[in-house]
DRENDO-1510 file (C-alpha; in Angstrom, 1 decimal, always signed):
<recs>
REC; n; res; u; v; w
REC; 1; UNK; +9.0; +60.0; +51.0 .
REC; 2; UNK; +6.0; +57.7; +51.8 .
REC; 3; UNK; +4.2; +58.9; +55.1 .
REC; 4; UNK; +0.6; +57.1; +56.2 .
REC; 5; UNK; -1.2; +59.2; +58.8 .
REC; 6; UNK; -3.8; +57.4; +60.9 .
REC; 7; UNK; -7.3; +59.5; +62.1 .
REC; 8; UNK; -9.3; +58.4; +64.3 .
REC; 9; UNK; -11.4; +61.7; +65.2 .
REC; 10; UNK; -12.2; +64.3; +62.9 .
REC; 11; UNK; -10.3; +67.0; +64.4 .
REC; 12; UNK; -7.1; +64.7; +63.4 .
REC; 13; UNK; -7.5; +65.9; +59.8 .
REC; 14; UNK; -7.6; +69.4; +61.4 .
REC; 15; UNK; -3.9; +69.4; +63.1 .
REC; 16; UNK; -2.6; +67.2; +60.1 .
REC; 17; UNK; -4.1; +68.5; +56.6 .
REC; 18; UNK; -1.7; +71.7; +56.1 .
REC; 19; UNK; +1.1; +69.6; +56.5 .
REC; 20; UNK; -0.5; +67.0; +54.2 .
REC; 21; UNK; -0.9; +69.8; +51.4 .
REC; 22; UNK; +2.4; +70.9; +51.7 .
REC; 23; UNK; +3.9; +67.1; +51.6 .
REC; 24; UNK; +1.8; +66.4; +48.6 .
REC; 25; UNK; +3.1; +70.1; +46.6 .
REC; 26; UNK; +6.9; +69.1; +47.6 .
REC; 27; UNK; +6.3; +65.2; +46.0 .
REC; 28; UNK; +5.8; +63.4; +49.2 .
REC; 29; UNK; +3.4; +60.4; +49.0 .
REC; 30; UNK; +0.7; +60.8; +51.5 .
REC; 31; UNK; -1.7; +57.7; +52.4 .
REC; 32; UNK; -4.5; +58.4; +54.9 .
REC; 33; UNK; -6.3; +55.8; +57.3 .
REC; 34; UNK; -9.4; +57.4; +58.5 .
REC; 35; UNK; -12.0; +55.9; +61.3 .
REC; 36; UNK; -15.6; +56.8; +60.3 .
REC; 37; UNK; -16.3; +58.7; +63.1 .
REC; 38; UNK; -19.0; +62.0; +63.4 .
REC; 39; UNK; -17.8; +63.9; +60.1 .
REC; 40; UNK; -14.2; +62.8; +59.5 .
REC; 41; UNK; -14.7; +61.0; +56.1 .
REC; 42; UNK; -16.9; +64.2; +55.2 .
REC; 43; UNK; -14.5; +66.3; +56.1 .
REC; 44; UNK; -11.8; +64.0; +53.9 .
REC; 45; UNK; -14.5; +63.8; +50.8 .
REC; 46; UNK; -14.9; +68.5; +51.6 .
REC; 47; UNK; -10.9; +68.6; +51.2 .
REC; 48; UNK; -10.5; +66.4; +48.1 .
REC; 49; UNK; -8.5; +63.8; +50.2 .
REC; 50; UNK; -8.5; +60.1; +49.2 .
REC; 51; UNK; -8.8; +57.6; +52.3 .
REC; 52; UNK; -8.9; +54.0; +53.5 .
REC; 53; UNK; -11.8; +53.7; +55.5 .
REC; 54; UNK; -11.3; +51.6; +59.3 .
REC; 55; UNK; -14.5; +51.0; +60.5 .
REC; 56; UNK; -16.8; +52.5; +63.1 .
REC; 57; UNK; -14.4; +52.5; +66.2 .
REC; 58; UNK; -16.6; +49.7; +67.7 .
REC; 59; UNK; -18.3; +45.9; +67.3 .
REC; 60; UNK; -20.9; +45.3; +68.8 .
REC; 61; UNK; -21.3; +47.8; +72.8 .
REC; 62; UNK; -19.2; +49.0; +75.2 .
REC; 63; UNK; -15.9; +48.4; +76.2 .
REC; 64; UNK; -16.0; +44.8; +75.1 .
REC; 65; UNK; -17.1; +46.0; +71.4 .
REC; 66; UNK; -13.8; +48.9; +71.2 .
REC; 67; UNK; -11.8; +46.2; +72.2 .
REC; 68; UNK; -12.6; +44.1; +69.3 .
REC; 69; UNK; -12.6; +47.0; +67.0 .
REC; 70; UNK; -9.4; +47.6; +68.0 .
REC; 71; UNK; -8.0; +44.1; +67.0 .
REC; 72; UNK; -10.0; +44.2; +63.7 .
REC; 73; UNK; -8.5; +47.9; +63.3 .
REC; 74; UNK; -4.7; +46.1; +63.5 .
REC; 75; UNK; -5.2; +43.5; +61.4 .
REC; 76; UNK; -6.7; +46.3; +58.7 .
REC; 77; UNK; -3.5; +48.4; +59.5 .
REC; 78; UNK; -1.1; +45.9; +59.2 .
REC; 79; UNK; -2.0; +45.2; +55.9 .
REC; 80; UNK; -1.8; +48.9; +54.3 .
REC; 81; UNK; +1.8; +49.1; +56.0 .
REC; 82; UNK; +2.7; +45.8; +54.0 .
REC; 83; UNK; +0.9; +47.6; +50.9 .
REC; 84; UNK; +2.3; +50.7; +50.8 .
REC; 85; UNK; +5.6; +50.6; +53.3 .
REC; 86; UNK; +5.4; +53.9; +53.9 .
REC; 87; UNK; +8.8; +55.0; +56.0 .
REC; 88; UNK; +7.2; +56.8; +58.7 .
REC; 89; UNK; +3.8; +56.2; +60.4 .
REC; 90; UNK; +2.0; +59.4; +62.0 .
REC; 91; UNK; -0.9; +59.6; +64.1 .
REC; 92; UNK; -2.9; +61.0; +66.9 .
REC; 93; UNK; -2.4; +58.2; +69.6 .
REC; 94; UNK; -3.5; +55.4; +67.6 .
REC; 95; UNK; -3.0; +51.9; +69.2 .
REC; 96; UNK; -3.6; +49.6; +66.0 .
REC; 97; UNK; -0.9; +51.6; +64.1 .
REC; 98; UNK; +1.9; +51.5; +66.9 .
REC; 99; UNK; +1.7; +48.0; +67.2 .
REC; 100; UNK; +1.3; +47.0; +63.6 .
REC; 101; UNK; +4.0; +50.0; +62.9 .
REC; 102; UNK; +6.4; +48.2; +65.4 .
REC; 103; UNK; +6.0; +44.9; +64.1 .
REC; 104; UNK; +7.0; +45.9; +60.4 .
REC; 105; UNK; +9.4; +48.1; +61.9 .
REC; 106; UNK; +8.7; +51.3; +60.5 .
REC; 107; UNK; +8.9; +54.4; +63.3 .
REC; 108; UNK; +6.0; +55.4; +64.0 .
REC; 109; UNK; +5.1; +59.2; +65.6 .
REC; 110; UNK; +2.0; +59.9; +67.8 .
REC; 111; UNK; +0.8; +63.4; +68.8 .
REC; 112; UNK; -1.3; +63.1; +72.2 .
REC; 113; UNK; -3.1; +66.1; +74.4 .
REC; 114; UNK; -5.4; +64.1; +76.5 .
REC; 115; UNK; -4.0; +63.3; +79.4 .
REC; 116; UNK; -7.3; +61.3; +80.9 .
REC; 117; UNK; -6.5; +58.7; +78.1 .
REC; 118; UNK; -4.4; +56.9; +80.2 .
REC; 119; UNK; -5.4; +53.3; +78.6 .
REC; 120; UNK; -4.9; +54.3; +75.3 .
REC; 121; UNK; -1.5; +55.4; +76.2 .
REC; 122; UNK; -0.2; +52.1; +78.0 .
REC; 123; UNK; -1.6; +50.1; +74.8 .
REC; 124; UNK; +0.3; +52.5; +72.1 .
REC; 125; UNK; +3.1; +54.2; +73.9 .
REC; 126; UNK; +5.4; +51.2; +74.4 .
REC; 127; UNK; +5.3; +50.6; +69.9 .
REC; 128; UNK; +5.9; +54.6; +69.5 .
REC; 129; UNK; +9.5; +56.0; +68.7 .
REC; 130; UNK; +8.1; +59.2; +69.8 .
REC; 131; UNK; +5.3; +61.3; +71.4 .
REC; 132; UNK; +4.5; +64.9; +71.0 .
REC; 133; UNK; +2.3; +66.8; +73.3 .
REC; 134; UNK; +1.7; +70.9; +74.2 .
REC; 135; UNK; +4.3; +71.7; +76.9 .
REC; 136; UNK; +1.4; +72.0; +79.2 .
REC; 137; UNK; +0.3; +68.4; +79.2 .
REC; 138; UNK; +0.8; +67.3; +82.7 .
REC; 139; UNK; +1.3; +63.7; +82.8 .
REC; 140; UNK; +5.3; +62.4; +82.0 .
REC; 141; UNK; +5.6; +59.9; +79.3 .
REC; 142; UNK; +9.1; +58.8; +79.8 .
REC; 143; UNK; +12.3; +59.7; +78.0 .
REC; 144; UNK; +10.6; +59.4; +73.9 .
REC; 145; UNK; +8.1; +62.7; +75.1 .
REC; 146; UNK; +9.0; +65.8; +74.2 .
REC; 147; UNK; +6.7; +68.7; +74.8 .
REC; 148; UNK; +6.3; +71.5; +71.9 .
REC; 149; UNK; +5.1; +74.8; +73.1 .
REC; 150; UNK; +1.6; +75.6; +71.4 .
REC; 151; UNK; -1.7; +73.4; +71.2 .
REC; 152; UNK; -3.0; +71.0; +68.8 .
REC; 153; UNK; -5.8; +73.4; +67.9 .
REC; 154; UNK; -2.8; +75.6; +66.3 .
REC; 155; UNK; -1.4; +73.1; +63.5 .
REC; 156; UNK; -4.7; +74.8; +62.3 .
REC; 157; UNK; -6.0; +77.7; +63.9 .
REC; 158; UNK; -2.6; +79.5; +64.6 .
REC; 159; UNK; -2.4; +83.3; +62.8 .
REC; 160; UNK; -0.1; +81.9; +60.3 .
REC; 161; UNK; -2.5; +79.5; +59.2 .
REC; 162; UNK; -5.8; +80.7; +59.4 .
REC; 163; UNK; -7.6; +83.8; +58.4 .
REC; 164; UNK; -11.4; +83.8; +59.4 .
REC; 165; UNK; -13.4; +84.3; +56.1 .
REC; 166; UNK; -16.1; +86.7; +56.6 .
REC; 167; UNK; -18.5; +85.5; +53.8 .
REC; 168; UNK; -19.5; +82.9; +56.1 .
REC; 169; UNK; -22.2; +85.7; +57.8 .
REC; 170; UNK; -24.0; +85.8; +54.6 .
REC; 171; UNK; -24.3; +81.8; +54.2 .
REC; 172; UNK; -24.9; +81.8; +57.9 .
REC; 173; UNK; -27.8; +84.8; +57.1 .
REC; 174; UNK; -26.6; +86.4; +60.0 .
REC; 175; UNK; -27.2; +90.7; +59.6 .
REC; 176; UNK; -24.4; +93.1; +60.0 .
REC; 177; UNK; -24.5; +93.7; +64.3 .
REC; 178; UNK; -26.3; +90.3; +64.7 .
REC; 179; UNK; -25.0; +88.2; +67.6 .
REC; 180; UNK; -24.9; +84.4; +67.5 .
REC; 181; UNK; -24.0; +81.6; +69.8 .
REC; 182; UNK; -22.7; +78.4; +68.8 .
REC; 183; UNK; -23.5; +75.1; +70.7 .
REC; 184; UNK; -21.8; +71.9; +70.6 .
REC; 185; UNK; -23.2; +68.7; +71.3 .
REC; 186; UNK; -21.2; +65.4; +71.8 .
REC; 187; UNK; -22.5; +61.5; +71.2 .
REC; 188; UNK; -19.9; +60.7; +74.2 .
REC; 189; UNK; -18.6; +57.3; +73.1 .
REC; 190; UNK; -15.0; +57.3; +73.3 .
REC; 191; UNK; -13.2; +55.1; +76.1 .
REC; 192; UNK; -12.3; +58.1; +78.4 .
REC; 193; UNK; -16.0; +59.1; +78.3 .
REC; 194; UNK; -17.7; +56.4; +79.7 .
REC; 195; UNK; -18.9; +57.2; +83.2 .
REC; 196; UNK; -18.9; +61.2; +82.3 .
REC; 197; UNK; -21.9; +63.5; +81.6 .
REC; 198; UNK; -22.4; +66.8; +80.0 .
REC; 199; UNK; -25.7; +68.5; +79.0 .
REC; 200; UNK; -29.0; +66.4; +78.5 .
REC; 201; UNK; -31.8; +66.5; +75.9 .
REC; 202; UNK; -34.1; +68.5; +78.6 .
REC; 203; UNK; -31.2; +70.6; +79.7 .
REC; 204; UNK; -30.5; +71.2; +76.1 .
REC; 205; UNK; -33.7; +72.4; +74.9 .
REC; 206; UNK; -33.8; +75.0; +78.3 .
REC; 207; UNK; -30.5; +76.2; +76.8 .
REC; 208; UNK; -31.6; +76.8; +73.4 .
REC; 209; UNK; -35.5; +78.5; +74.3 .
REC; 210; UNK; -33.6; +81.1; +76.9 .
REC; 211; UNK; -30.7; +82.5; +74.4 .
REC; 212; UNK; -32.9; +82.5; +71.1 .
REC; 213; UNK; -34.6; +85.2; +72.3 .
REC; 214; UNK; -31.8; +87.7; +72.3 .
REC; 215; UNK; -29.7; +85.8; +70.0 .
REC; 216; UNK; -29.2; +83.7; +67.1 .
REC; 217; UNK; -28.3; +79.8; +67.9 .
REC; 218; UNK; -26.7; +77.6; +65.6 .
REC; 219; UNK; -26.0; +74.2; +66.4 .
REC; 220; UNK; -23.4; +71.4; +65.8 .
REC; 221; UNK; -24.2; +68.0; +67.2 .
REC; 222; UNK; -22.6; +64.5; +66.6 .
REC; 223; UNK; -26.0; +62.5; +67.8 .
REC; 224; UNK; -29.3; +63.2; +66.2 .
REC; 225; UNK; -31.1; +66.3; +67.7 .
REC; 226; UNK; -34.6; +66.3; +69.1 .
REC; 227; UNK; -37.1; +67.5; +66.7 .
REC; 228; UNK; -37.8; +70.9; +68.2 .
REC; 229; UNK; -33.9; +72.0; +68.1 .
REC; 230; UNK; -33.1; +70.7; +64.2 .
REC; 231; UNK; -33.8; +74.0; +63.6 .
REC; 232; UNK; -30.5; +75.7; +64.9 .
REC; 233; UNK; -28.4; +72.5; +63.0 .
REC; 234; UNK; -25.9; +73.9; +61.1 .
REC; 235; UNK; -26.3; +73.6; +57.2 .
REC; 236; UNK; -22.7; +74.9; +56.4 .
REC; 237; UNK; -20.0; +72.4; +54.9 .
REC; 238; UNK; -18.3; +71.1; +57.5 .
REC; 239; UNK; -14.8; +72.5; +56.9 .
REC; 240; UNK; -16.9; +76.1; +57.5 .
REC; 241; UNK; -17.1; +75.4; +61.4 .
REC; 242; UNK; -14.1; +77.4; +62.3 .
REC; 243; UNK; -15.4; +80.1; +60.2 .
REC; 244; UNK; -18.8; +80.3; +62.1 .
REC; 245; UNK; -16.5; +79.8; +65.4 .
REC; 246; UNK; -14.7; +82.8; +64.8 .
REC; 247; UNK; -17.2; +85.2; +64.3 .
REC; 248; UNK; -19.6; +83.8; +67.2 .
REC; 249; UNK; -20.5; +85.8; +70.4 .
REC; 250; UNK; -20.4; +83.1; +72.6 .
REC; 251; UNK; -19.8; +78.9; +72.4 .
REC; 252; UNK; -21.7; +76.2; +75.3 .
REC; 253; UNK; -20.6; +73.3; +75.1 .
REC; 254; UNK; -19.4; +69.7; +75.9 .
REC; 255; UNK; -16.6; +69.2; +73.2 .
REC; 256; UNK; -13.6; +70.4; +74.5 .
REC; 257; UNK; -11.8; +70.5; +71.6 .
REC; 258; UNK; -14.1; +73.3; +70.1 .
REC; 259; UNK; -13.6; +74.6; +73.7 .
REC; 260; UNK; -9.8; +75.0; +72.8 .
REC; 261; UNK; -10.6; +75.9; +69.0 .
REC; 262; UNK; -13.0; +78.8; +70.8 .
REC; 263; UNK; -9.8; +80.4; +72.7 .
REC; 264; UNK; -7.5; +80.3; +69.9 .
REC; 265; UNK; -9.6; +82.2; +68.3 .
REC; 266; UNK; -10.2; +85.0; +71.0 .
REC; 267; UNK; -13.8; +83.9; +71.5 .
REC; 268; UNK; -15.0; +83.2; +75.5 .
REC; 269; UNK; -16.4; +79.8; +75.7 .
REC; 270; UNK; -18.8; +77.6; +78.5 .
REC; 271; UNK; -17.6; +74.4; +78.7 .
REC; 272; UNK; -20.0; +71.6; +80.8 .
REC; 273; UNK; -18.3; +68.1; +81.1 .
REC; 274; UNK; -17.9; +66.3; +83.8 .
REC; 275; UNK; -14.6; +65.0; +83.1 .
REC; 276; UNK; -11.2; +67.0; +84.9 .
REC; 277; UNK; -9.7; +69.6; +82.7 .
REC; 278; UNK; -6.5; +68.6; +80.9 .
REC; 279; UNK; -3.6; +70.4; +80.4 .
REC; 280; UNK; -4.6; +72.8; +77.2 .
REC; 281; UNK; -7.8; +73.4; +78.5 .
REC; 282; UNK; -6.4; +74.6; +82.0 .
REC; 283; UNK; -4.5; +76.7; +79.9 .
REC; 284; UNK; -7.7; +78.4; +78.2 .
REC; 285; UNK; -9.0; +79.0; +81.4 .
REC; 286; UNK; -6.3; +80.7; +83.4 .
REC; 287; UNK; -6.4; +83.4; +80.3 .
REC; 288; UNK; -9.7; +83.9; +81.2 .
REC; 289; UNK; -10.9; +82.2; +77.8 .
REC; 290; UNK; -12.8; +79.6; +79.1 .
REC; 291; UNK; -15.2; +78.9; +81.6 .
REC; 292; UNK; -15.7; +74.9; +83.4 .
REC; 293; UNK; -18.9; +73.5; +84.5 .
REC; 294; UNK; -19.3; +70.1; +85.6 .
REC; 295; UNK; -22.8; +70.1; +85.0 .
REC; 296; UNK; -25.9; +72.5; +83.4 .
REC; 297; UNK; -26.7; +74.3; +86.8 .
REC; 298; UNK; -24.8; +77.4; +86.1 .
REC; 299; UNK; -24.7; +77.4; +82.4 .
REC; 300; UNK; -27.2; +80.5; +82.1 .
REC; 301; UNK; -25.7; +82.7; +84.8 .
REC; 302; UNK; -21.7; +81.9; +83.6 .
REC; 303; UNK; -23.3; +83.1; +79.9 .
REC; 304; UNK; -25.0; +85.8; +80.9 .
REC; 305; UNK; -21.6; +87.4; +82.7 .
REC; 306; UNK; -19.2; +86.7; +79.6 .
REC; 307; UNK; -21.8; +88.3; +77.3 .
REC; 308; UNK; -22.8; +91.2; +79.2 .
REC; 309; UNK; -19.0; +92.4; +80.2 .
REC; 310; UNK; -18.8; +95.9; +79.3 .
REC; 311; UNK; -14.9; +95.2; +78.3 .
REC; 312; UNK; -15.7; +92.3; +76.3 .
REC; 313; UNK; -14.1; +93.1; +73.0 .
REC; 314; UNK; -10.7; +94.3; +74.8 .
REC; 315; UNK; -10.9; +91.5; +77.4 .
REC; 316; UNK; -11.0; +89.0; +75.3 .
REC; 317; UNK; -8.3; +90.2; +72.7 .
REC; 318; UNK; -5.9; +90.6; +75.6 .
REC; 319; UNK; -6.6; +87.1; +76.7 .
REC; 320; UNK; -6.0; +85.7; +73.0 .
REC; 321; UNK; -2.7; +87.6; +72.8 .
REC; 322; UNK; -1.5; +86.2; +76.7 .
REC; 323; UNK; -2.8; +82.3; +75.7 .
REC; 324; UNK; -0.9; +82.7; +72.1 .
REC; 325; UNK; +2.4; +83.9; +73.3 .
REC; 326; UNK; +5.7; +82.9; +72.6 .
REC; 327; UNK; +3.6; +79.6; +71.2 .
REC; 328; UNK; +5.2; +78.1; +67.6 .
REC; 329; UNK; +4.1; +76.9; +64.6 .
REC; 330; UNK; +3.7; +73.3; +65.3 .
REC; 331; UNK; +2.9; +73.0; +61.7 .
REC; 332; UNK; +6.5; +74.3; +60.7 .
REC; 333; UNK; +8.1; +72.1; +63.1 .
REC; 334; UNK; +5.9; +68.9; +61.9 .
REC; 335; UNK; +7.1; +68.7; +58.5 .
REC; 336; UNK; +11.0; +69.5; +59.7 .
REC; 337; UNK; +10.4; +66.5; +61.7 .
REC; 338; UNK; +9.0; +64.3; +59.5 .
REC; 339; UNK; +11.7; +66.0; +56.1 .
REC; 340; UNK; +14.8; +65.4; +58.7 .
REC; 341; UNK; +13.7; +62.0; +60.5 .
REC; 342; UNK; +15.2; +60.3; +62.8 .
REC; 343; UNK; +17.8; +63.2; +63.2 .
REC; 344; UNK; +15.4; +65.7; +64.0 .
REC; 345; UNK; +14.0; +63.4; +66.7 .
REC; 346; UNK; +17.4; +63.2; +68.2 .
REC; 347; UNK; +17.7; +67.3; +68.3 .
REC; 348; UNK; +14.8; +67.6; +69.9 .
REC; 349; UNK; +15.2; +64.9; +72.4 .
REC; 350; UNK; +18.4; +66.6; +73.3 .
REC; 351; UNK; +17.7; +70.4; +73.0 .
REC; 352; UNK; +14.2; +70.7; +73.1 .
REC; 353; UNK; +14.5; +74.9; +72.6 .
REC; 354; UNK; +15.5; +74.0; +68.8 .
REC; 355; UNK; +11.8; +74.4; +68.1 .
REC; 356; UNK; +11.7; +77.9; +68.5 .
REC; 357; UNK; +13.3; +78.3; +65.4 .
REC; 358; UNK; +10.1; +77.5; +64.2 .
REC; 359; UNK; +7.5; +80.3; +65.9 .
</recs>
């Protein structure tokens, strides 16, 4: 079987590589598309993974210039579904390979948890055979949705597939009791950001100069960092992050992804975007894993509370355990869907409670 998996964002290769390894150790041919955006092409070159590169995710500024990235992006797409005619197309809600999928008439499958992208959907939803989100994504897609029960974050992070590696202290030259925070930093240019705010270069700094004096601070950024915070940049190979996640104290920041990442992994996260929660977030937070801040006012005095809770250790495990259950493998289920397509499709349009077989 020939499958070619879009990325557009670099925690796509994060929900989509173990089922890429597995595919390539049963035989399956595996072609990868890849945007080069923040460190997804590093992240490709860290795992070994040969790519087609599709540009920036922009020509020229603003809206006008991801509008005419996304036409050059079809055009691009087209052509590698002529040259490899792979028989099923996956991605992560990407427009250029639904329409150029549909055209050629190959099915094409799109994964989606952002429920704010709601201009992304009209453009790729219509071309898509179907869509697959967490069963707490709130918006209703129409009759090709169907609703898995985990989060993206778990095609990676879930206990089955991920096992934090505790050699990452000593690269991280972090002593035995040390605390650390992580930070993360976003260059907010995607289409849903636009308008939205998070932490600024003044606000960032205050953040940094207040926690370094009782803890350690590492940070990951996609921008370029002022001078006086390089520092704290992270010098670990990018396929390390969820190692240094897992072993953190604390994480601030505006990605909510790493938000998520932070929960799945029992650790108590400060999230400051202005931007509504969606659905797997909301989730994060009502286990007490996450905390929401529109903006940096009460960034110290939320961080503060988490890390001095005298229950923190038990808190937090019991929160992990309540966000985590009854949650499947969507991993498992991924490569039964692709193995078994378009039946499986069919089963789980029907009886969506077939994927438990799959926890």
């Amino acid at each position: 079987m020939k499958v070619l998996i879009d990325l557009i964002h670099p925690a796509n290769i994060h929900y989509f590589k173990n089922f890429i390894f597995s595919s390539k150790d049963k035989g399956h041919k595996i072609i990868i598309t890849a945007r080069d955006k923040d460190v997804l092409q590093k992240l490709l070159k860290e795992y070994e993974l040969s790519y087609h590169t599709m540009g920036k995710g922009i020509i020229g500024k603003g809206a006008s210039g991801k509008m005419l990235y996304l036409i050059y992006a079809f055009f691009l797409m087209f052509f590698y579904l002529l040259k490899y005619r792979p028989q099923i197309v996956l991605s992560f809600g990407s427009t250029p390979c639904a329409i150029a999928s549909f055209l050629l008439r190959i099915p094409h499958i799109a994964f989606e948890d952002t429920e704010h992208a709601k201009l992304n959907r009209k453009l790729y939803v219509p071309f898509t055979k179907l869509i697959a989100t967490p069963s707490c994504f709130y918006e209703e897609i129409g009759k090709k949705h169907f609703r898995f029960k985990g989060y993206m974050e778990l095609f990676y992070l879930h206990p089955k597939r991920f096992k934090p590696d505790e050699t990452i202290l000593e690269k991280l030259n972090v002593k035995k009791g040390e605390s650390y925070i992580l930070f993360r930093f976003v260059s907010w240019g995607a289409f849903h950001d636009i308008g939205q705010k998070g932490i600024d270069t003044d606000e960032k700094i205050k953040l940094v100069e207040y926690f370094r004096k009782k803890y350690k601070i590492f940070i990951s950024s996609e921008g370029e960092l002022p001078e006086s915070l390089k520092k704290f940049q992270l010098k670990v190979p990018s396929i390390q992050l969820h190692n240094v996640l897992a072993f953190s104290k604390l994480y601030i920041g505006e990605g909510g992804t790493m938000a998520s990442e932070a929960a799945m992994l029992g650790i108590p996260s400060v999230y400051v975007n202005s931007l509504p929660l969606m659905g797997y977030l909301k989730d994060c937070r009502d286990c007490g894993l996450l905390h929401h801040l529109s903006d940096f006012r009460d960034v110290i005095n939320v961080s503060e509370k988490i890390l001095t809770r005298d229950d923190y250790v038990s808190f937090y495990t019991d929160s992990r355990k309540k966000l985590l259950e009854n949650k499947i493998d969507p991993t498992a289920l991924l490569e039964w869907l692709i193995e078994n397509y378009p039946q499986s499709k069919n089963i789980l349009l029907k009886n969506p409670d077939y994927q438990m077989r799959f926890k």
